[in-house]
Rosetta silent file (secondary structure, phi, psi, omega in degrees, C-alpha in Angstrom):
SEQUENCE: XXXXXXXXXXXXXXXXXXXXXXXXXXXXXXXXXXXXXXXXXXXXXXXXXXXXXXXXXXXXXXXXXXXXXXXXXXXXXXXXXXXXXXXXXXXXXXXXXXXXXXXXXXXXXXXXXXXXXXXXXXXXXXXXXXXXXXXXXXXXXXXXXXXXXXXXXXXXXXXXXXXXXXXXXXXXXXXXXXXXXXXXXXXXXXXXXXXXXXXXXXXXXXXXXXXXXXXXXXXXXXXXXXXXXXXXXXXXXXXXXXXXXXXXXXXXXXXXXXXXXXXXXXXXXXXXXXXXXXXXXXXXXXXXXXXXXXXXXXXXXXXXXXXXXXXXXXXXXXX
SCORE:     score description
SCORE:     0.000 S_00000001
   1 L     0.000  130.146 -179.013  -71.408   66.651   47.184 S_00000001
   2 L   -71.662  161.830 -155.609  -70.552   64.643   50.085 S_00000001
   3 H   -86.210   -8.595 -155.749  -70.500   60.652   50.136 S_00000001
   4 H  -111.045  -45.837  169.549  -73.370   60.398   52.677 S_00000001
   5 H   -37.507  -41.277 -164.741  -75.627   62.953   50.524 S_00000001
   6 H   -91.485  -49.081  161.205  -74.809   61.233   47.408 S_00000001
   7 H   -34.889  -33.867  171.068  -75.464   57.553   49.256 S_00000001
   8 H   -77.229  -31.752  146.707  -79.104   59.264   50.036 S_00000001
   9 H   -51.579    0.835  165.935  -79.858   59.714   46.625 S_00000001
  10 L   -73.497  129.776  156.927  -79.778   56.271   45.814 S_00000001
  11 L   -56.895  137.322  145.868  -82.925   54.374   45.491 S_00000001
  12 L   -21.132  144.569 -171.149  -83.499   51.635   47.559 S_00000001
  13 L    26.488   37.300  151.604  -82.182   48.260   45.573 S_00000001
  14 L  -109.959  141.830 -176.985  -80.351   49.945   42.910 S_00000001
  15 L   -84.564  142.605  161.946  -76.650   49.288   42.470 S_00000001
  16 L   -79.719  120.091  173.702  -74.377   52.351   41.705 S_00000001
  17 L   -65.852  -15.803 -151.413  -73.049   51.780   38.232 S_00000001
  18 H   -65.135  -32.234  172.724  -70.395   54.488   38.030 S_00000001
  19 H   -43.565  -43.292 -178.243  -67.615   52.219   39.067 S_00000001
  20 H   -76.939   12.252 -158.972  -67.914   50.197   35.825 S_00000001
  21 H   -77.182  -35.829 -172.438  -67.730   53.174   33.791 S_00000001
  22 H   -62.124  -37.004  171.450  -63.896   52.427   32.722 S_00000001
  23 H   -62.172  -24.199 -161.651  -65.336   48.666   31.416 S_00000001
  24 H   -84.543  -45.239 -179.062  -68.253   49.651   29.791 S_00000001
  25 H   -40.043  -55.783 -160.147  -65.528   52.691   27.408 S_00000001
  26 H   -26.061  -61.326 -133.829  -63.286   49.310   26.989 S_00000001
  27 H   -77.694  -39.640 -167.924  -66.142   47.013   25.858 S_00000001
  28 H   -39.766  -68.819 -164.645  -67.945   50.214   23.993 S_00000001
  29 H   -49.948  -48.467 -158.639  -64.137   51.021   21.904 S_00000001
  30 H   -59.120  -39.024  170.472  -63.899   47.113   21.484 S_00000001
  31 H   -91.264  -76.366 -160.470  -67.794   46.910   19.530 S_00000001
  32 H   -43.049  -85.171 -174.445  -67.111   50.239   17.767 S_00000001
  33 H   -32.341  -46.913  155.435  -63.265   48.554   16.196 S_00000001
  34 H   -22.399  -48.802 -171.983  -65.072   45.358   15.912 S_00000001
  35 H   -77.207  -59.315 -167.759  -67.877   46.954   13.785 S_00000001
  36 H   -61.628  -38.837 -167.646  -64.787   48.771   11.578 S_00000001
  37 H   -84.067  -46.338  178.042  -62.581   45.699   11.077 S_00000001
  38 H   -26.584  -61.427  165.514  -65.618   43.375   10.347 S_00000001
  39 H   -10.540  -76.179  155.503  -65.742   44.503    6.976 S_00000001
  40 H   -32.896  -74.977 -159.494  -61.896   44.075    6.041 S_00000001
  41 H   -46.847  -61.726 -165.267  -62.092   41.120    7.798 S_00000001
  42 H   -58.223  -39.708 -142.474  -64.986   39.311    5.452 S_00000001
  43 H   -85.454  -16.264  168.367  -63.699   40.582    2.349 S_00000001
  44 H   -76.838   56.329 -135.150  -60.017   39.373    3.090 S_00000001
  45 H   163.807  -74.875 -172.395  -61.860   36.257    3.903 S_00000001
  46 H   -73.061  -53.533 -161.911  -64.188   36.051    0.669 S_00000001
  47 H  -104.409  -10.171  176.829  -61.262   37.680   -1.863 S_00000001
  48 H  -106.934  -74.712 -177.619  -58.244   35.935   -0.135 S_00000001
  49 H   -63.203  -34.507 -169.571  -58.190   33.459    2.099 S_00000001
  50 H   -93.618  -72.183  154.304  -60.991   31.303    0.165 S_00000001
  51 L     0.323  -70.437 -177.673  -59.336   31.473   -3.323 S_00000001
  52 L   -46.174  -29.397 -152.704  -56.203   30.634   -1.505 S_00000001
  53 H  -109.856  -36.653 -162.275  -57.845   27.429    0.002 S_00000001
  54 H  -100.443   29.618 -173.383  -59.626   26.241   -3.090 S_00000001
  55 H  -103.790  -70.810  169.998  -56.483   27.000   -5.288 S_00000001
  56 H   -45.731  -46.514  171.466  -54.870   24.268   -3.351 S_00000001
  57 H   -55.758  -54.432  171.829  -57.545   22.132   -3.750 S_00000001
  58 H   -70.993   -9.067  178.829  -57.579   21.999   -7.474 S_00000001
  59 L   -63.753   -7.124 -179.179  -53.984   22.155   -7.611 S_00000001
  60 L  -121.951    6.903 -178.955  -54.396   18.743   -6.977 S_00000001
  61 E  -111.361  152.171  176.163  -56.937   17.803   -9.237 S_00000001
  62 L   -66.374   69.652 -147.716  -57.310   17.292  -12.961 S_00000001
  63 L  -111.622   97.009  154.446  -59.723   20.340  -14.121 S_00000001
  64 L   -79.865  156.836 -174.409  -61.015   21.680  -17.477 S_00000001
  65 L   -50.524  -23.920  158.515  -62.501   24.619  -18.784 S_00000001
  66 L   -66.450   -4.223 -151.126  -65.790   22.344  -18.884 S_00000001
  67 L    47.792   29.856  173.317  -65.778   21.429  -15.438 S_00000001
  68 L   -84.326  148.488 -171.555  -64.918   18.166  -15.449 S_00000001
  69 L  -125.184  144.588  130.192  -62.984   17.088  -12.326 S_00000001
  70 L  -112.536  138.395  159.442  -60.602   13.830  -11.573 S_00000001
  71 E   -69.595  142.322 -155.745  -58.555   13.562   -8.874 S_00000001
  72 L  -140.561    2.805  167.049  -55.137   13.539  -10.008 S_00000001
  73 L    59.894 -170.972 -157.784  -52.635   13.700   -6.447 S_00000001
  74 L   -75.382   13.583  153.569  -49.541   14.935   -6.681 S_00000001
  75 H   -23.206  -86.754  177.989  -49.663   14.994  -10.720 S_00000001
  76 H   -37.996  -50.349 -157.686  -49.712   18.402  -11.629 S_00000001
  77 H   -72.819  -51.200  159.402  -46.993   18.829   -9.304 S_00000001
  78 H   -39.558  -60.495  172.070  -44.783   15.972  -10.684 S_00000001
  79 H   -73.128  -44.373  155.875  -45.200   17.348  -14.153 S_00000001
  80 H   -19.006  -57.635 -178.638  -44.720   20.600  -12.992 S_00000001
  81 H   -67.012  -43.819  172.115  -41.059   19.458  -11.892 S_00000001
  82 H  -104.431   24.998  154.011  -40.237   17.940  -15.081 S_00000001
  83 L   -72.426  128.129  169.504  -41.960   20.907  -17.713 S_00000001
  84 H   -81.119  -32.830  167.872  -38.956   23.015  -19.234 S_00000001
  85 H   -53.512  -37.156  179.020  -41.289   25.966  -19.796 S_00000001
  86 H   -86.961  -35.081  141.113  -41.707   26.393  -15.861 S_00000001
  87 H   -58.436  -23.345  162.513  -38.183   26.262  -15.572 S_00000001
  88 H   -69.037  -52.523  145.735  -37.955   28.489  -18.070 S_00000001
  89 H     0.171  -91.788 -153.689  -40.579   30.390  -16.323 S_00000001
  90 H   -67.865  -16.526 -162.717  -38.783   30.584  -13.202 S_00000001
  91 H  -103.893   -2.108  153.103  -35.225   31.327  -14.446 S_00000001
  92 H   -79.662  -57.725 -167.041  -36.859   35.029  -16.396 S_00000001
  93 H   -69.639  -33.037  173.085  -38.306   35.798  -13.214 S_00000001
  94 H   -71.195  -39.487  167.943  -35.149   35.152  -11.341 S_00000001
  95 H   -75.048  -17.440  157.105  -33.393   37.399  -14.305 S_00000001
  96 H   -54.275  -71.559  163.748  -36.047   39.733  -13.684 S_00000001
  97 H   -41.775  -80.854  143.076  -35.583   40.030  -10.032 S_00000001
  98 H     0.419  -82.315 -172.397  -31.705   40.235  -10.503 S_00000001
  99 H  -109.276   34.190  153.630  -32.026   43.210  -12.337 S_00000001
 100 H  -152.255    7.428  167.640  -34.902   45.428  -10.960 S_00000001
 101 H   -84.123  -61.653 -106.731  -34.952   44.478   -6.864 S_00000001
 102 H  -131.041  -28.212  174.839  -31.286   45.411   -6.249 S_00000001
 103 H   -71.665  -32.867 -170.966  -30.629   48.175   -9.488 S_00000001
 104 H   -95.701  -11.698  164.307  -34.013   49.922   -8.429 S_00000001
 105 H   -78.802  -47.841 -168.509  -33.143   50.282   -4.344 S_00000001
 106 H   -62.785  -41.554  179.093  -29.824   51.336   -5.594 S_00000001
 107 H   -74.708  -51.288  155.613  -31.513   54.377   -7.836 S_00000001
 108 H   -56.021  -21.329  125.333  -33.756   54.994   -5.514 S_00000001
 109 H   -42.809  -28.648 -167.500  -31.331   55.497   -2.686 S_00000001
 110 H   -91.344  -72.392 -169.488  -29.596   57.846   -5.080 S_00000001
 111 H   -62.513  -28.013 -150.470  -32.437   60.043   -6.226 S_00000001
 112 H   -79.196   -7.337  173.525  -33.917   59.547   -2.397 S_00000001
 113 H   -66.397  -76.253  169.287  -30.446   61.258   -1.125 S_00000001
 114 H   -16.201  -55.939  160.592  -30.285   63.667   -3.671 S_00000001
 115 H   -80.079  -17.553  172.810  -33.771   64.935   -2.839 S_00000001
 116 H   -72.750   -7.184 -176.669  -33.513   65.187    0.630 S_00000001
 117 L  -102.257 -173.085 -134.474  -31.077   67.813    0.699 S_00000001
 118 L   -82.791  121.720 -153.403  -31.637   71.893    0.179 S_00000001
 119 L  -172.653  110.333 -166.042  -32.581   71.139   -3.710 S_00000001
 120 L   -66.108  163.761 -174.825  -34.484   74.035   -5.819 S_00000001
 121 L    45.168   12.704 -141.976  -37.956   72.265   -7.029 S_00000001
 122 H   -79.077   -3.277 -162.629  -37.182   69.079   -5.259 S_00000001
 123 H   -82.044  -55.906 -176.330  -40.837   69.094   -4.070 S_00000001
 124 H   -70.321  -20.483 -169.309  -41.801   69.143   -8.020 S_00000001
 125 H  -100.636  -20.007  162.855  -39.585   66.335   -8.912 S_00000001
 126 H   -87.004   18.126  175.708  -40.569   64.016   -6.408 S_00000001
 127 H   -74.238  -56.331 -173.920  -43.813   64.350   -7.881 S_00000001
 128 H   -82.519  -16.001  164.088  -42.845   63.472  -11.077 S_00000001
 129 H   -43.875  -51.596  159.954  -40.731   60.689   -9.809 S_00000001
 130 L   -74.235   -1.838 -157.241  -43.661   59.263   -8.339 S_00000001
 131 H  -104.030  -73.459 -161.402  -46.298   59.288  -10.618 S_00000001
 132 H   -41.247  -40.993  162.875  -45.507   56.539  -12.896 S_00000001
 133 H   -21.839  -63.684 -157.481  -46.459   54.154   -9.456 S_00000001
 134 H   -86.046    0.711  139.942  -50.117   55.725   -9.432 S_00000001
 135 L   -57.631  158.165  164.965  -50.460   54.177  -13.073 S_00000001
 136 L   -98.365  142.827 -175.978  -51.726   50.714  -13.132 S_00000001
 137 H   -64.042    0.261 -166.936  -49.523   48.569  -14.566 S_00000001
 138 H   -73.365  -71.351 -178.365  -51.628   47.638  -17.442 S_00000001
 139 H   -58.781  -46.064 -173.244  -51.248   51.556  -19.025 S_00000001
 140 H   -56.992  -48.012  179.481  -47.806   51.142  -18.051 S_00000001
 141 H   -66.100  -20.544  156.159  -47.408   48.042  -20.057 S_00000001
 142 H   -47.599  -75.890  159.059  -49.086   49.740  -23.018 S_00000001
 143 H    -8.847  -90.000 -177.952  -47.015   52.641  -22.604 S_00000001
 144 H   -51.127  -27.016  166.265  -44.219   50.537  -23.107 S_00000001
 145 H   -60.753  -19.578 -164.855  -45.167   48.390  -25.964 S_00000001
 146 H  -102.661   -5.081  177.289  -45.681   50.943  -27.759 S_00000001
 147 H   -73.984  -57.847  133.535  -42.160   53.225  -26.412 S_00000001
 148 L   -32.792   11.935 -151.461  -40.157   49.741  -27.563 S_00000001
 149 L   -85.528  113.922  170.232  -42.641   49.111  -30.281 S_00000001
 150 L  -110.923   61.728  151.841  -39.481   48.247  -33.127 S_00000001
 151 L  -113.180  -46.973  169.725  -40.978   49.627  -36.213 S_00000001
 152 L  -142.332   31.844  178.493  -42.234   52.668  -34.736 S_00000001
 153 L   -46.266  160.466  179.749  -41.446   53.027  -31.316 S_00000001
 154 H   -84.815  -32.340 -169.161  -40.087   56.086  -29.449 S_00000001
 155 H   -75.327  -61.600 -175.648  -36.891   54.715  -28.070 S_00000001
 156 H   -23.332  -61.442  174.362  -36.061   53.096  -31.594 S_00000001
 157 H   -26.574  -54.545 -158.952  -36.670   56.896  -33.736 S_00000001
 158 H   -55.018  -44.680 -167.349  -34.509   58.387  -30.763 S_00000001
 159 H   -60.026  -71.739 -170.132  -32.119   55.438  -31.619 S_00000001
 160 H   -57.598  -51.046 -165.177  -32.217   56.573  -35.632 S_00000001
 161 H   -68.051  -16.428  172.551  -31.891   60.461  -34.938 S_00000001
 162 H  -109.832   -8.223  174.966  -28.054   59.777  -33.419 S_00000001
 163 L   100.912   28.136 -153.235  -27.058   57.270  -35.702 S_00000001
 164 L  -113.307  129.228  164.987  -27.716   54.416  -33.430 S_00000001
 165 L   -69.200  124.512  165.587  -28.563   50.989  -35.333 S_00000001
 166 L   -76.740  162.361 -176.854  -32.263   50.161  -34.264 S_00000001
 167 L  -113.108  146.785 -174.700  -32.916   47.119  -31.702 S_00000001
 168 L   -75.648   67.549  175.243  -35.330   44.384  -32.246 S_00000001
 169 L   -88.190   -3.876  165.427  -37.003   44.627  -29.158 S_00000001
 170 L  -137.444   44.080  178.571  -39.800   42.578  -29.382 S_00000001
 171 L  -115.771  -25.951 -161.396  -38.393   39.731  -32.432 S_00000001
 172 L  -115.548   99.567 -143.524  -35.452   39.236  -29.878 S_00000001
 173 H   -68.988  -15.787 -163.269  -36.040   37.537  -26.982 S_00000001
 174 H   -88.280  -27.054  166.660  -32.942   38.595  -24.252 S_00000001
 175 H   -61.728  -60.146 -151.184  -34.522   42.849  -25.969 S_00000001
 176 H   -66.847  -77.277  158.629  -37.768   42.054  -25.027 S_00000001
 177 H   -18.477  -65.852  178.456  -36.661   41.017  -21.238 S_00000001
 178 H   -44.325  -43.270 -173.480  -34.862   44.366  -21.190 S_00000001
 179 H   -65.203  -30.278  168.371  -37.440   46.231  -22.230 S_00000001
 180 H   -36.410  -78.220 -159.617  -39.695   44.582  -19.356 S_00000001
 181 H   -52.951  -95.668 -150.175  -36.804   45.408  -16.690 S_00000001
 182 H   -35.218  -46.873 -156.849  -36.381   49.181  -18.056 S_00000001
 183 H   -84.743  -31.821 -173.599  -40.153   50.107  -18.203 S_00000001
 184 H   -64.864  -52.718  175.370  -40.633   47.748  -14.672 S_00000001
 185 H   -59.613  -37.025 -167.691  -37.613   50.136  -13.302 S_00000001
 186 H   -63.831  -71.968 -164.063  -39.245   53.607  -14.652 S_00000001
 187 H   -40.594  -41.499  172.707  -42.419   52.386  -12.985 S_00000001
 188 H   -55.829  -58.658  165.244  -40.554   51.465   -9.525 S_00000001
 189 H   -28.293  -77.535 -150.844  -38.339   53.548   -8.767 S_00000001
 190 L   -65.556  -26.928 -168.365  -40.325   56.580   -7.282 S_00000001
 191 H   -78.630  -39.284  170.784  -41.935   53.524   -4.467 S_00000001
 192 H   -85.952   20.382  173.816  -38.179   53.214   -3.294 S_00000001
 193 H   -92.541  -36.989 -167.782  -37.346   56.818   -3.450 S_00000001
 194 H   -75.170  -42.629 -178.754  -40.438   57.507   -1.149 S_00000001
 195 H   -50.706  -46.682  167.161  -39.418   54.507    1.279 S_00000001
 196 H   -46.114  -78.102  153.887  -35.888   56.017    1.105 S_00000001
 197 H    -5.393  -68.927  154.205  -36.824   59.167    1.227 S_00000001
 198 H    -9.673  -85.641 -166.208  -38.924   58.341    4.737 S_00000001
 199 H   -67.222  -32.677 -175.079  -36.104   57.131    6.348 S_00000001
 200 H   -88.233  -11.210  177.213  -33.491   59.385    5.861 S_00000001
 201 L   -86.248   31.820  178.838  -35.866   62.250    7.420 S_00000001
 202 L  -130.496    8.633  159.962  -35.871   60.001   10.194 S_00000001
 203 L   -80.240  167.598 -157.510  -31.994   59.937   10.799 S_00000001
 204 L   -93.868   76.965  171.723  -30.709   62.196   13.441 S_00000001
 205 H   -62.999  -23.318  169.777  -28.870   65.267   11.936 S_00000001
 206 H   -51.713  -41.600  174.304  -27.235   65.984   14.716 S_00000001
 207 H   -48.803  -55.909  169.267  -25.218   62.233   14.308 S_00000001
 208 H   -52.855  -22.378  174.348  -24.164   63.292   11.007 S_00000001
 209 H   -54.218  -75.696 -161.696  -23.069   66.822   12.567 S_00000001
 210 H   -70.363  -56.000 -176.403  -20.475   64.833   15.144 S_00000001
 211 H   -24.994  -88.937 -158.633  -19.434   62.387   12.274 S_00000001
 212 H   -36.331  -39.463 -172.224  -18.283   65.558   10.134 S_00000001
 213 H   -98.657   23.272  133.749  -16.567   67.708   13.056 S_00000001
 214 H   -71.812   -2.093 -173.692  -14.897   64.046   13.981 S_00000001
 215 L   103.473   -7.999 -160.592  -13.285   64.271   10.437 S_00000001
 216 L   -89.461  155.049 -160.866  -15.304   61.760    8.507 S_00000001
 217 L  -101.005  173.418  177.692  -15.813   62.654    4.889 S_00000001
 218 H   -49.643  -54.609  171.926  -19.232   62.330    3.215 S_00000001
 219 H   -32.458  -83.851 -170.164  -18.834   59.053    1.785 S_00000001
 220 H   -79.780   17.570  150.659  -18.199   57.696    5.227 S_00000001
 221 H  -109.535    9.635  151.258  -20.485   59.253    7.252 S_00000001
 222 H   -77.662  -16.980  170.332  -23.196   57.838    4.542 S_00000001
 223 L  -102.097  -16.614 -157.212  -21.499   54.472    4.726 S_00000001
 224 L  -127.758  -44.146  164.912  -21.095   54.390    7.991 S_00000001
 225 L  -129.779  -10.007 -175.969  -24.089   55.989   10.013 S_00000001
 226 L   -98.263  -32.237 -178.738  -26.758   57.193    7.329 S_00000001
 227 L   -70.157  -38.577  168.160  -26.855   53.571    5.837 S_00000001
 228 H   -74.672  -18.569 -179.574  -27.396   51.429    8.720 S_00000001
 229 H   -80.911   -3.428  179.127  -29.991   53.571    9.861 S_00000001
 230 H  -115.363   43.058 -173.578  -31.508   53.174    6.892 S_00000001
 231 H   -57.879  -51.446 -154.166  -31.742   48.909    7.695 S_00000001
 232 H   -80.056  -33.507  176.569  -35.445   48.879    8.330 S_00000001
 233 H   -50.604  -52.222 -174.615  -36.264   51.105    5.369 S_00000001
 234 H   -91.465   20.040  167.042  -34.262   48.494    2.937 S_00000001
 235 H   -79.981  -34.589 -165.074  -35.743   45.443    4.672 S_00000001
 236 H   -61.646  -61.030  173.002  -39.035   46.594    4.128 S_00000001
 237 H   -78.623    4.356  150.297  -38.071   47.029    0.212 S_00000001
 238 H   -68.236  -38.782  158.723  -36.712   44.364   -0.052 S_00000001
 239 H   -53.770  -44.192 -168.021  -39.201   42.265    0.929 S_00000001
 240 H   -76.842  -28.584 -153.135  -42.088   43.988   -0.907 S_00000001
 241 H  -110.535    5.509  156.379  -40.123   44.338   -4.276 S_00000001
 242 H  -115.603   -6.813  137.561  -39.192   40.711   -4.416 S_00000001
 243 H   -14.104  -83.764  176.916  -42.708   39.758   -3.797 S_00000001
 244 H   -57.960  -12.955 -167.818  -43.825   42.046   -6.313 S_00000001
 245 H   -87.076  -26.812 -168.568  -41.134   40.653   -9.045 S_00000001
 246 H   -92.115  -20.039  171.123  -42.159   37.329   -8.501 S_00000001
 247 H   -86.801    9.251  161.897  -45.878   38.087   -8.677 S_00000001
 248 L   -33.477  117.322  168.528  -45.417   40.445  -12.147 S_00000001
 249 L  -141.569  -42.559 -177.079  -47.829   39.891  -14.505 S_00000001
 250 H   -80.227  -11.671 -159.685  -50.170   42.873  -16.394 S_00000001
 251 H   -82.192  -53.360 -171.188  -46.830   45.053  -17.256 S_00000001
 252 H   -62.334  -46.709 -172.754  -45.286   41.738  -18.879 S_00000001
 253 H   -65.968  -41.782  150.417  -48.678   40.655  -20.334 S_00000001
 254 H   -11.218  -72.880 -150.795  -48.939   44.426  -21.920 S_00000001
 255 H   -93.686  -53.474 -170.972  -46.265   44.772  -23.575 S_00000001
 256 L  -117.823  -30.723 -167.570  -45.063   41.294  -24.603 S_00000001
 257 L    88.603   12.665 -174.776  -47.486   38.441  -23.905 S_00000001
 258 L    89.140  -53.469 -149.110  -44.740   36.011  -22.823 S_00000001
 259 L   -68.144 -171.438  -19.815  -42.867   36.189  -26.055 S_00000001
 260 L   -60.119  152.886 -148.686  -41.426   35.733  -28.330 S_00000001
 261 L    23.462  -97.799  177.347  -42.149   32.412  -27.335 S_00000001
 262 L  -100.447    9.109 -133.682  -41.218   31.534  -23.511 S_00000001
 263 L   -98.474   11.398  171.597  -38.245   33.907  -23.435 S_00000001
 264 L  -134.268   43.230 -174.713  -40.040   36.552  -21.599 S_00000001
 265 L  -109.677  130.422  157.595  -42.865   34.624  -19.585 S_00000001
 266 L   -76.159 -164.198 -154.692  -42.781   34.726  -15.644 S_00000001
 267 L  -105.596  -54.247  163.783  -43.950   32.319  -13.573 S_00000001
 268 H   -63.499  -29.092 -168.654  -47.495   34.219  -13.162 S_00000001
 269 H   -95.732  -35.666 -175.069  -48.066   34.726  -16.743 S_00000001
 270 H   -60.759  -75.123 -164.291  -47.097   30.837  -17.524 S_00000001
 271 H   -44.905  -43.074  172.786  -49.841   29.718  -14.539 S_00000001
 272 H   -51.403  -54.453 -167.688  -52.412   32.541  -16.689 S_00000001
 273 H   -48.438  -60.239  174.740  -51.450   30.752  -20.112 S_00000001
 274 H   -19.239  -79.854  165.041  -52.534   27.517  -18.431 S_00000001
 275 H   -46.822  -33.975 -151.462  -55.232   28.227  -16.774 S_00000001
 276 H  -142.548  -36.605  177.245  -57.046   30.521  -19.006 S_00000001
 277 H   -96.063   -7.583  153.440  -55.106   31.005  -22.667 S_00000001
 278 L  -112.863  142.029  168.740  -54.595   27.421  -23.767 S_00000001
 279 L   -88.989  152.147  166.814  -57.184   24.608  -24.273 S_00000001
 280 L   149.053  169.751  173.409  -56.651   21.163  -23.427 S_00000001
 281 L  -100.911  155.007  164.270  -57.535   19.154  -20.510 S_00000001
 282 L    66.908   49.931  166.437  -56.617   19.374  -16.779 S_00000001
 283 L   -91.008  -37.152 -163.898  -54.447   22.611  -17.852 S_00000001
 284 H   -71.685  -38.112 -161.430  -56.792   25.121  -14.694 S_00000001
 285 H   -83.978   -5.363 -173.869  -55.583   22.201  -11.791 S_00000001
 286 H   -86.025  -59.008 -168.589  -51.860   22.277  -13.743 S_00000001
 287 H   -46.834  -54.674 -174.014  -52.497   26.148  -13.876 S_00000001
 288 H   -67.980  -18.371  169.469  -53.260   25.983   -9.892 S_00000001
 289 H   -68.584  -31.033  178.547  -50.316   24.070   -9.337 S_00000001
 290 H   -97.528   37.124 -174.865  -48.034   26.499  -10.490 S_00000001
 291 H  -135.103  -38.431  166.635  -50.008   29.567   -8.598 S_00000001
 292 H   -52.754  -57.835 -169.138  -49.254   27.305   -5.432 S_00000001
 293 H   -57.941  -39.531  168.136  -45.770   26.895   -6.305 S_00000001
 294 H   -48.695  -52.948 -177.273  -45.376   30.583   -6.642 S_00000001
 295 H   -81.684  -41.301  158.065  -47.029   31.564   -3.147 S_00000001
 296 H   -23.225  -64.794 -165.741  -44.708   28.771   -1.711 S_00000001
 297 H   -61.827  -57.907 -170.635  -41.792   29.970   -3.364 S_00000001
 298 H   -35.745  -75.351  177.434  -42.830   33.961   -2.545 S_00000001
 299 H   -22.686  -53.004 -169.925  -43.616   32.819    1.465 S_00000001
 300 H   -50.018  -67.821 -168.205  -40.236   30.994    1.547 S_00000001
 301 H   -64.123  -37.511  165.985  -38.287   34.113    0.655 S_00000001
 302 H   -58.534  -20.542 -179.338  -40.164   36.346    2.806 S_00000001
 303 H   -71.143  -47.359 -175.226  -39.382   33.916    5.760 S_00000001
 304 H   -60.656  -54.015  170.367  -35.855   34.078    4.988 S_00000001
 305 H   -45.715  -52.075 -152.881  -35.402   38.045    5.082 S_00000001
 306 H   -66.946  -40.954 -179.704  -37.304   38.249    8.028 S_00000001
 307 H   -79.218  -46.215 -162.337  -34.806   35.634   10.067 S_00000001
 308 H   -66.686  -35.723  153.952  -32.053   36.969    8.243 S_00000001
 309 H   -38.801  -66.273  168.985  -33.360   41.047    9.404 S_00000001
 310 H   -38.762  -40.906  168.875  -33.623   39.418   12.854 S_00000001
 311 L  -113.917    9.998  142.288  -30.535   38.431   13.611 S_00000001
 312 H   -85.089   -6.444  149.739  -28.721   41.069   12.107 S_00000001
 313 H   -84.018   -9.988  161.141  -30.804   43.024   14.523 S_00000001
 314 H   -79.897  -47.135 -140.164  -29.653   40.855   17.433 S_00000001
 315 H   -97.768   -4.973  140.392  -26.449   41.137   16.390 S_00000001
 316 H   -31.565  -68.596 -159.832  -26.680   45.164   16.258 S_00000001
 317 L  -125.671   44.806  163.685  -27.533   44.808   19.968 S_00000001
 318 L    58.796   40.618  167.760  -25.360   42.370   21.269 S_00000001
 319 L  -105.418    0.000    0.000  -27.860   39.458   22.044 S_00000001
């Protein structure tokens, strides 16, 4: 149809619309995502963000299980700093941390190498590898009290049937930690095999190809080009699995309850006792104080990987 034909089909005083067709998809796609995100949006809003804001608020106030409120300033936090329990607190979750962030990328890195290559079943094993994740940690922590349990536990028996003296794993407090760590590792693992995993099917075989007919032996074309390439994969777990160590709480609560006494209470389980498992007054704004201190401390650490990621990625590409 010609321009002067299609100009005669216009009514008198109507504008042709057609031009605007690319704005009106925009604004259309923009209220369709809009409509999809709203959702998301409230309830990270309603289950996050408001919690978060009124957490801080009582964190500064004196609050009991009654509701009574005083304002109490920078109290909590001042007793916070001199209570031995929250240092105690903090220095199991830092032994915690220690020994499942940097033991469970290393096994996971292991098995995710291991599975990536020509491997009979390897399909079936990361299956089974994985599964202990899609528990909730709750079962898991069950699981374990009762796999440690040392009267009639599974590891203990195992322990008896080789001639192995049994261990006191939940009378003794530095067992009881272990037992945390081991069942916390079991549980772990398979999320940094799949992260692992990921990443090496996203090196370049061909790199590894010219490494090998350049002479380089396995080790050091795995030390040397499969490892840096696998940077973003272990920033990524790093971050999330030192999060996750410092926010631990149903696996720990499972299985031990904090005990025996403090020696296996995190920093999350002390701010629960507080809040919710001891009486007394102005324990919930004490309670809120340390659940501040926690997302502080968490925030902190994530800021630092992230500059520290950054400028080993400038310094990758020579800026």
């Amino acid at each position: 149809m010609s321009a002067s034909s299609t100009a005669s089909t216009l009514r008198p005083g109507r504008v042709d619309t057609r031009q605007k067709t690319p704005f009106r998809i925009r604004a259309t796609t923009s209220i369709a995502a809009s409509a999809f995100l709203l959702p998301n949006v409230l309830m990270l809003g309603l289950f996050t963000l408001l919690p978060l804001v009124y957490a801080f608020v009582i964190s500064f106030q004196s609050l009991d299980s009654l509701g009574w409120t005083t304002w109490a300033g920078f109290g909590n936090y001042v007793t916070m700093v001199s209570d031995p329990v929250f240092w105690r607190s903090m220095a199991n979750t830092g032994v915690f941390t220690l020994f499942t962030v940097p033991v469970g990328m290393a096994i996971g890195l292991a098995i995710a190498v291991l599975l990536n290559g020509v491997l009979p079943g390897r399909t079936v094993f990361r299956s089974i590898i994985f599964l202990p994740l899609v528990v909730s940690g709750v079962a898991t922590g069950v699981l374990g009290a009762w796999m440690f349990d040392q009267n009639n536990g599974f590891i203990d028996k195992m322990l008896q049937a080789i001639g192995l003296p049994s261990i006191d794993w939940q009378s003794n407090g530095a067992w009881a930690l272990t037992a945390i760590i081991l069942v916390t590792l079991w549980q772990r693992v398979g999320f940094d095999m799949l992260i692992y995993l990921a990443g090496l099917q996203g090196v370049d075989p061909g790199v590894q190809e010219a490494a090998r007919v350049d002479g380089a032996s396995a080790w050091q074309s795995f030390r040397y080009i499969t490892l840096p390439l696998l940077g973003p994969s272990t920033f990524f777990l790093l971050i999330m699995n030192l999060i996750y160590s410092f926010q631990v709480f149903d696996t720990v609560w499972a299985m031990t309850r904090g005990g025996p006494g403090y020696s296996t209470t995190t920093v999350v389980s002390y701010a629960y006792r507080l809040a919710f498992d001891e009486s007394g007054p102005s324990l919930l704004g004490y309670g809120a104080a340390v659940g501040v201190a926690i997302y502080l401390i968490t925030l902190a650490i994530t800021a630092i990987q992230w500059r520290a990621n950054t400028r080993r990625e400038r310094a990758e590409q020579g800026i």
